[in-house]
Structures are given as structure tokens and as C-alpha cells.
N, CA, C and O of each residue as an XYZ file, in Angstrom:
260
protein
N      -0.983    -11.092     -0.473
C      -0.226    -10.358     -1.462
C       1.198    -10.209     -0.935
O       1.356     -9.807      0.218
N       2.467    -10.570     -1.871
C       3.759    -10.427     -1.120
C       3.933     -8.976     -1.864
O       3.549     -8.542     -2.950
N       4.545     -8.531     -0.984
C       5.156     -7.323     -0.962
C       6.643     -7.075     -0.774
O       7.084     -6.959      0.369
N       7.647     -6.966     -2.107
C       8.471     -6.698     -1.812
C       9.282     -5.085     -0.871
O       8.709     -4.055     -0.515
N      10.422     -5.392     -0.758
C      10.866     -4.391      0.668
C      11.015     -3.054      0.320
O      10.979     -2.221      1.225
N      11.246     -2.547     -1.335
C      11.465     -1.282     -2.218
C      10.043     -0.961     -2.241
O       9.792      0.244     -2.232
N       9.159     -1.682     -2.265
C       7.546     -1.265     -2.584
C       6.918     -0.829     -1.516
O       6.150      0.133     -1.540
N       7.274     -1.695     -0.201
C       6.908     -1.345      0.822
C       7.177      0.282      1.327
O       6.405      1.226      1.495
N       8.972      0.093      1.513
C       9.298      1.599      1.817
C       8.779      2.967      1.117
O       9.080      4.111      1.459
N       7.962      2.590      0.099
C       7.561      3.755     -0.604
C       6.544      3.861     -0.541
O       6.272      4.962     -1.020
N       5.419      3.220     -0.122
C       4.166      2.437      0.237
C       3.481      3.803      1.298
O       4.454      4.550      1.399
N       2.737      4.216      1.809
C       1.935      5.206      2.492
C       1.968      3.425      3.800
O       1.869      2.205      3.670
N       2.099      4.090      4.530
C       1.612      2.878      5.720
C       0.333      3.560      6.557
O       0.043      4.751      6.449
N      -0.402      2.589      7.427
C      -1.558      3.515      8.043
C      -1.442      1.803      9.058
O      -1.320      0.632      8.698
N      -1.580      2.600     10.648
C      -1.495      2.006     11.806
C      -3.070      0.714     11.978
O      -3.031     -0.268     12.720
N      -4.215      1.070     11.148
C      -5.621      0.279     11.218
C      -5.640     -0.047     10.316
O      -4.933      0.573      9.522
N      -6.496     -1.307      9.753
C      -7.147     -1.237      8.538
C      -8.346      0.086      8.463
O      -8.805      0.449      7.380
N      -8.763      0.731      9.808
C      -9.730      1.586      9.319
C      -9.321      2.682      9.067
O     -10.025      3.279      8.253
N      -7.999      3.502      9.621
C      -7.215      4.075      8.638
C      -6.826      4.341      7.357
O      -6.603      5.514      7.061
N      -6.672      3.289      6.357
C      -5.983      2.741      5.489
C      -7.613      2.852      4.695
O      -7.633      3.653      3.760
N      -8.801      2.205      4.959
C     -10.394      2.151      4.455
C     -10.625      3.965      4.512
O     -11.158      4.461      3.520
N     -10.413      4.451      5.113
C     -11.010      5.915      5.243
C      -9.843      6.535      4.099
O     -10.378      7.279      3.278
N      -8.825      6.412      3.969
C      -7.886      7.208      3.059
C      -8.652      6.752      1.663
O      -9.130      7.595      0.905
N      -8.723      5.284      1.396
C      -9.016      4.526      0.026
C     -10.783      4.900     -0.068
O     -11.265      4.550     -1.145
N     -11.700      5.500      0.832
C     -12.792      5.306      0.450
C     -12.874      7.241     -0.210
O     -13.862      7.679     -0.799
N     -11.660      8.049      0.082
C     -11.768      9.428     -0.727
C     -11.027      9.357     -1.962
O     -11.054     10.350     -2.688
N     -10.317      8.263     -2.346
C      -9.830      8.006     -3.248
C     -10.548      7.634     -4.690
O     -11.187      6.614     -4.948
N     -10.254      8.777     -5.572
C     -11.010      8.330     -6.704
C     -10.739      7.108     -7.230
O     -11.540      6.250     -7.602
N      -9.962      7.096     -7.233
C      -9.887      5.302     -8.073
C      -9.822      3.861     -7.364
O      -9.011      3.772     -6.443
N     -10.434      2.940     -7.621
C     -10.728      2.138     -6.519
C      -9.070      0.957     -5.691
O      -8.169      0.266     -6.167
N      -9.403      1.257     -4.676
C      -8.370      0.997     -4.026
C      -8.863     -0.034     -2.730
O      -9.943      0.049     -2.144
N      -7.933     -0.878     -2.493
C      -8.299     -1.968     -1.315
C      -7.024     -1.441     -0.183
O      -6.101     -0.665     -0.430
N      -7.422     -2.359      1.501
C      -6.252     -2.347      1.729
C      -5.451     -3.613      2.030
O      -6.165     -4.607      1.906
N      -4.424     -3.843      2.321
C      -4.373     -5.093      2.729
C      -3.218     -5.249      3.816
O      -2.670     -4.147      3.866
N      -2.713     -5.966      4.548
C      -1.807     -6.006      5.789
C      -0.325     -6.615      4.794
O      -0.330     -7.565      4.011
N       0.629     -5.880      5.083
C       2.044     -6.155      4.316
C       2.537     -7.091      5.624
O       2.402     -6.937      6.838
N       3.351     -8.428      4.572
C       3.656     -9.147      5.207
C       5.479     -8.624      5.616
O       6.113     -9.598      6.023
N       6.127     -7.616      5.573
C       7.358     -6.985      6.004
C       6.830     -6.335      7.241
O       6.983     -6.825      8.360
N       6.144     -5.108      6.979
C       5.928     -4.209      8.021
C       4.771     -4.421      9.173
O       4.514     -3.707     10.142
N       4.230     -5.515      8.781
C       2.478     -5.558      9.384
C       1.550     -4.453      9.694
O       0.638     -4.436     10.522
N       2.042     -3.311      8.684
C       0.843     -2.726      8.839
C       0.456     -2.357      7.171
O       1.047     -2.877      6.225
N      -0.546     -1.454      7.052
C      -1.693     -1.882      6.111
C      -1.288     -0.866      4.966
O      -1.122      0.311      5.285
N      -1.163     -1.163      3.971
C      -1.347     -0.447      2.677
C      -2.322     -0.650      1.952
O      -3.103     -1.565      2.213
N      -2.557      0.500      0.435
C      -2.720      0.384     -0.493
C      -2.805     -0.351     -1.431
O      -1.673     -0.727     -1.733
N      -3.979     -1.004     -2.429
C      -3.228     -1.145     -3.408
C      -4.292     -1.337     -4.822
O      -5.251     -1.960     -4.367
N      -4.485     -1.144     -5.956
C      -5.316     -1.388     -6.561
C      -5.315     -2.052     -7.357
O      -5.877     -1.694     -8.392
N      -4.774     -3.173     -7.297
C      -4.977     -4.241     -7.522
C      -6.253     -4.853     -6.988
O      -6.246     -5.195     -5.805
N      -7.198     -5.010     -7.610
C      -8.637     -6.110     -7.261
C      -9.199     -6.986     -7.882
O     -10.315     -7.454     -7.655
N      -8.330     -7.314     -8.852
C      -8.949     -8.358     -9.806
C      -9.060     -9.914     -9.062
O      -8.147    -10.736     -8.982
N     -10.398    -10.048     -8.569
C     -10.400    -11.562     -8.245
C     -10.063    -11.366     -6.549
O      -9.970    -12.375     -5.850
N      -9.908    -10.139     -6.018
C     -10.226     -9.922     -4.294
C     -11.222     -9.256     -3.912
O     -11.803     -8.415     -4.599
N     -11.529     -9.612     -2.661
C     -12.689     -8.902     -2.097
C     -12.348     -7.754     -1.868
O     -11.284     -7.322     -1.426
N     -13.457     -7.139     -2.236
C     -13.420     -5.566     -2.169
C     -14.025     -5.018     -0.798
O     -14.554     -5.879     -0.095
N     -14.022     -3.741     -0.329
C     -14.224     -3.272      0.721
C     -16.004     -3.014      0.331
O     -16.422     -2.689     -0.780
N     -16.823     -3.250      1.523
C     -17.867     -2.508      0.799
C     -18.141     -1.271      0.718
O     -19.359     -1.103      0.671
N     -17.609     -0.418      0.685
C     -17.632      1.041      0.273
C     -17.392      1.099     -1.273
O     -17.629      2.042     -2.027
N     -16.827     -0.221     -1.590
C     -15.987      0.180     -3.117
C     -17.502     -0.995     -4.047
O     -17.851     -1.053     -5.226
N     -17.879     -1.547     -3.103
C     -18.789     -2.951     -3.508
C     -20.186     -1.757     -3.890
O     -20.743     -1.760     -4.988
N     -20.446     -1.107     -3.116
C     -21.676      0.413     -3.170
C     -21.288      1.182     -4.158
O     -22.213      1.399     -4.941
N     -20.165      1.749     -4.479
C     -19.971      2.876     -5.242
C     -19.982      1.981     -6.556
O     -20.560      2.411     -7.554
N     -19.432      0.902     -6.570
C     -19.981      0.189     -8.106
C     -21.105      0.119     -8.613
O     -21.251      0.137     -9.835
N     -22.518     -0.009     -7.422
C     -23.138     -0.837     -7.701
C     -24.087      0.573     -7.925
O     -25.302      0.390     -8.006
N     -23.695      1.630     -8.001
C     -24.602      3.334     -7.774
C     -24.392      3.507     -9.200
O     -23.320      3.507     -9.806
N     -25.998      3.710     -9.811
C     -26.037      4.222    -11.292
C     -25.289      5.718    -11.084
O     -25.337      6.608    -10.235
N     -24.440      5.438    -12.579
C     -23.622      6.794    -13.072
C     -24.691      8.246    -12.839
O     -24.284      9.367    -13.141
């Protein structure tokens, strides 16, 4: 995913991907993370159409309402 440099700076950054998985797995709405190619470290983003999802987010889909 490119990430421009205005998106980035406004972007939450987190030092792990398991950082970045623990913020997005209290997050109500489903969220991935992924490594920004500016800063190299990991954001947000929810965008998932057609990416692999975390499995925390792969479980909470798959859990009757």
C-alpha cells in the first residue's frame, strides 16, 4: 500500500506490528495493519478489500451475531 507523506504524518504510528494488531483488535470497525513505506513503521488502515486480514478480524467475522 503507498502511502502518501500528508497521510502518513497524521497516521497513529506504532513501533510492532503487534502493537499496531492489539490497538486494531479493540477497534470496532475492522482494521488491518500494514508497514508504511515513508516511515517503516506500522499503521492503520481499513481498507481490506481483497487483503489478508489479521486473524483476529478472520474470527470475529466468522462468530454468529
Amino acid at each position: 500500500m503507498k502511502t502518501h507523506p500528508g497521510i502518513c504524518r497524521r497516521k497513529a504510528r506504532f513501533a510492532s506490528e503487534a502493537d499496531a494488531i492489539a490497538v486494531a483488535e479493540r477497534a470496532e470497525l475492522a482494521l488491518r495493519p500494514y508497514r508504511c513505506e515513508l516511515c517503516r513503521q506500522w499503521h492503520l488502515t481499513s481498507r481490506t478489500k481483497g487483503m489478508k486480514l489479521p486473524t483476529f478480524e478472520l474470527a470475529r467475522r466468522r462468530a454468529p451475531p
